[in-house]
N, C-alpha and C positions, 0 to 999 in steps of 0.2 A: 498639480506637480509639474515641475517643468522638466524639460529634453535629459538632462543631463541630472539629476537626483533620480529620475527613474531607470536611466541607465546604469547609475551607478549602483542602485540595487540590483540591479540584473547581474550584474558583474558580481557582488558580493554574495549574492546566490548560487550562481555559479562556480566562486570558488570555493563555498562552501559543499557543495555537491562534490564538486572534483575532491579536495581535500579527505573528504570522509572515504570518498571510493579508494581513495590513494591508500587511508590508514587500510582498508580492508584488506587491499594487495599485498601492502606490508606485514599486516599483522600476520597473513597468512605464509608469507616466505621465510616468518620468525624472526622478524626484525623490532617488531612490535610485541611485548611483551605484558600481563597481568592482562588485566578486564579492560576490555575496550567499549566503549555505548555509541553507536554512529548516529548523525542526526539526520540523514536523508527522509525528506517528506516534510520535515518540521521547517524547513529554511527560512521562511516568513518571519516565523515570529518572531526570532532574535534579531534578524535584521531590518525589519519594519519595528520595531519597538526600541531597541539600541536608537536608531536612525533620530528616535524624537529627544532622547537623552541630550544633555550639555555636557561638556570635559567634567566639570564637579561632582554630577551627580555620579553614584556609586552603582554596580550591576555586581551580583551577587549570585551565586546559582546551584546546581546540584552536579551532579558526575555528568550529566551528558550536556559536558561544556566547552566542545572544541569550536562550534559556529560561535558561541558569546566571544570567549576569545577573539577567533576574527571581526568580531563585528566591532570589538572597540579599539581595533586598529595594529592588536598583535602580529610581530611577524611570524608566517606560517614557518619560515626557516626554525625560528624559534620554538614554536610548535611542535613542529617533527623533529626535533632534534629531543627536545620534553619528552615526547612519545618514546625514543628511542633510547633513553634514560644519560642522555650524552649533556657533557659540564655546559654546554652552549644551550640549553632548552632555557624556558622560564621561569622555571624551577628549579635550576641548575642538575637535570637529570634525577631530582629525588622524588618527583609528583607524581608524574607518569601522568594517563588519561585523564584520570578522575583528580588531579588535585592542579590544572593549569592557574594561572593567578599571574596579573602585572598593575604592580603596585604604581606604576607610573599612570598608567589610564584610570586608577580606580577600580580598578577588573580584582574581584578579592578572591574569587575560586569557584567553580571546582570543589566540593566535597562528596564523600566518599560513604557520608555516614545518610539514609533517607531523612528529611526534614531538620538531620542537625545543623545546618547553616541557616535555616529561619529567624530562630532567636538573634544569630550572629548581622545579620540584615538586620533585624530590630534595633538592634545595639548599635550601628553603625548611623540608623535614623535618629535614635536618641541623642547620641553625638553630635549630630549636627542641630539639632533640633537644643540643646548646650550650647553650643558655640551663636546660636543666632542667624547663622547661613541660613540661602536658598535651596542647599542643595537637596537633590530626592537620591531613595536606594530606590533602585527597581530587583525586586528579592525574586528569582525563578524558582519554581520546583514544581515538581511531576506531580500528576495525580494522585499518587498513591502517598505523597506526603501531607496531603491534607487529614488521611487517618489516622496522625500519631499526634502524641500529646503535646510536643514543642509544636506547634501548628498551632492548636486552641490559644497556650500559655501566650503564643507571642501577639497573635491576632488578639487578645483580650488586653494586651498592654500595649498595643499600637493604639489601640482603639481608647482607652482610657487616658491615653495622654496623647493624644492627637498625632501623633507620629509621623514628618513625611516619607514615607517607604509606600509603593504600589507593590502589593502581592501578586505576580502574574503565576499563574497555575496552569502550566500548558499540559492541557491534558489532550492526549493522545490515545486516550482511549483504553488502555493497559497499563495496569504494573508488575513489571516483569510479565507474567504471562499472565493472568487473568484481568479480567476485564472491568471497569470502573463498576457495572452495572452490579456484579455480585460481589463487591467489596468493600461499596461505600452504601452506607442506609439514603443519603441524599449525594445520589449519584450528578446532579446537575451542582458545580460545586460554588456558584455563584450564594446558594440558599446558605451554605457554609458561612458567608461574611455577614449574612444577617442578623449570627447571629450575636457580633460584635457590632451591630448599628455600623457599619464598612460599605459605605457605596460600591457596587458591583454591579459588570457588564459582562453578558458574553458577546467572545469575536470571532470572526471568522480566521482560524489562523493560515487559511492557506491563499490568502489575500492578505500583502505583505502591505498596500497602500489601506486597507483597513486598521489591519495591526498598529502601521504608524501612528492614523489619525484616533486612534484610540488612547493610545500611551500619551500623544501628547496631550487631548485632552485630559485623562487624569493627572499629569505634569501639574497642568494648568490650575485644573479645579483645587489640588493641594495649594499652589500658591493662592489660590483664593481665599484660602483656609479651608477646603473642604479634606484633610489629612483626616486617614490614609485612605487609602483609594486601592481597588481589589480587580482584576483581571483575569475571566476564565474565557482563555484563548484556545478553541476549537481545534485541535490538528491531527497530524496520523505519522506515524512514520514507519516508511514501508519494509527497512530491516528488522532482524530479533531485538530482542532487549539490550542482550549485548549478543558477542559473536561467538559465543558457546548455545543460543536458543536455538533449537530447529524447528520453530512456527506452526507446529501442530496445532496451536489452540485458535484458528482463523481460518477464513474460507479464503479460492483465491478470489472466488466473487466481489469478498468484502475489501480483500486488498487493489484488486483492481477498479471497484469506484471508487477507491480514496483516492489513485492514482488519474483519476478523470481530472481533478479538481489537481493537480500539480500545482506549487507554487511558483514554480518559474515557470511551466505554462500557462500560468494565469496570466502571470506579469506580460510575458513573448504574445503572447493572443490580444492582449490591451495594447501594446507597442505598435504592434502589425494593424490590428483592427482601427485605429486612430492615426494614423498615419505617421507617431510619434519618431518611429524607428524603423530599417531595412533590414531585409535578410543578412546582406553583407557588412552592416556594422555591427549587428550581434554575436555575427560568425567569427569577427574581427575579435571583440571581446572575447570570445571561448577560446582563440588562439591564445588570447596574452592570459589566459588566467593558466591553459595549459604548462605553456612556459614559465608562469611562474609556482606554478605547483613542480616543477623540474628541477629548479633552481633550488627552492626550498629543501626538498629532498635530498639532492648532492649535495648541501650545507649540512643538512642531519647528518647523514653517511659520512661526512668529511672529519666531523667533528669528534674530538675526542672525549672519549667516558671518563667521569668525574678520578682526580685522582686517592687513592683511600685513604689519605690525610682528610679528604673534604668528609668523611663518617661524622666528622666533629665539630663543621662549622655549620654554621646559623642555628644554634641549641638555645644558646643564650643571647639575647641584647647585649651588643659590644657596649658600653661606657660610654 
């Protein structure tokens, strides 16, 4: 990896960190309203995995999707204004958290419902897999939507018609509050894609130059015709589920060695220990992501809430 891609994931980790700390702030001063899911801990994997995607290919995901959004190039203005339910978000203030989406990047959502946008990833695969393209979906969702039955259905029709969509499964270890291990019968959930003949790998997800060089070999192997292609990406994240949990079902033991292994301290310890990057150009970077987490913010706050003629638009396909 060279000087400047690995900075630039630094950077994109970083604003992703700030950004989530920011929703917390706001949600808390009631600016931020419904169910919030923060991604702190997890920042690897959307932006080492994004990072191997092309503009074409599609990323697809579940509610806890504010770093996806950044990662394919969203503006955070737009973001927190989404968040704040104001006519300037990406949504036009009707999404909120859980439903971001930018149809320009291919970025489709954000859903609300566990495992319901799986099939919707499938379909998106089939699509192109119709038209003849190279393009791949890369479909996210949490651990806990490998137990439900759109999971099976969709994994059993990627698989029988070759489909290119990689399933990445970041599991973190919980859903909602209990934990993979008394939830799922085959808690290692790569054994899952086996049993669609589905090439799978686990990754380390708090190793974001892992993450990448994973995603893009499965890119890759799909263009070779090895479709689809299955990713169970290792991570943690060290807030609740969402911002109503109060984390009783964990030790801090446990949450503090997840925290040993940091994703931007992984990246910062490889920069420094290689001689790749200085103290004072990382620092440099945390300034300008601060300011533009500022920026973003006074655009939210600035911006005005939808007005209630808008109850009735984008219902139907305009003609």
């Amino acid at each position: 990896m060279d000087k400047a891609t690995l900075l630039d994931w630094y950077r994109q980790m970083v604003l992703v960190r700030r950004f989530e700390q920011k929703c917390a702030e706001l949600y808390q001063l009631g600016k931020i309203g419904g169910f919030l899911h923060l991604y702190i801990g997890q920042e690897a994997t959307a932006i080492g995995s994004i990072a191997a995607r092309r503009p074409q290919d599609h990323v697809i995901t579940a509610y806890r999707d504010h770093a996806h959004a950044l990662a394919v190039g969203a503006e955070p203005g737009a973001l927190f204004a989404e968040l704040m339910g104001k006519s300037t978000g990406v949504s036009k203030g009707k999404g909120g958290s859980m439903h971001l989406a930018d149809v320009s990047r291919n970025y489709w959502g954000g859903y609300g419902i566990v495992g319901g946008h799986v099939p919707l990833g499938t379909g998106l695969a089939l699509a192109e897999q119709y038209r003849g393209t190279d393009a791949v979906v890369l479909c996210y969702m949490g651990d806990g939507s490998t137990n439900i039955g759109y999971f099976h259905e969709a994994l059993n029709m990627a698989g029988v018609w070759d489909l290119p969509i990689i399933y990445i499964v970041e599991n973190n270890q919980y859903g909602m509050g209990t934990s993979v291990a008394r939830a799922s019968a085959a808690p290692d959930m790569v054994t899952k894609a086996a049993a669609y003949a589905i090439p799978a790998r686990q990754v380390n997800g708090m190793d974001v130059i892992e993450v990448y060089e994973a995603t893009r070999e499965a890119i890759e192997a799909i263009h070779a015709g090895q479709a689809p292609q299955f990713l169970e990406i290792l991570t943690y994240r060290y807030e609740g589920h969402s911002m109503g949990d109060p984390l009783r079902y964990r030790t801090k033991d446990e949450v503090e060695k997840w925290r040993e292994d940091d994703p931007i301290g992984i990246l910062e310890r490889k920069l420094y220990g290689e001689d790749i990057a200085t103290k004072e150009e990382l620092e440099h970077l945390d300034e300008q992501v601060e300011e533009e987490i500022e920026v973003a913010v006074k655009f939210a706050e600035d911006s005005p809430f939808p007005a209630p003629e808008a109850l009735w638009e984008n219902i139907y396909v305009e003609p």
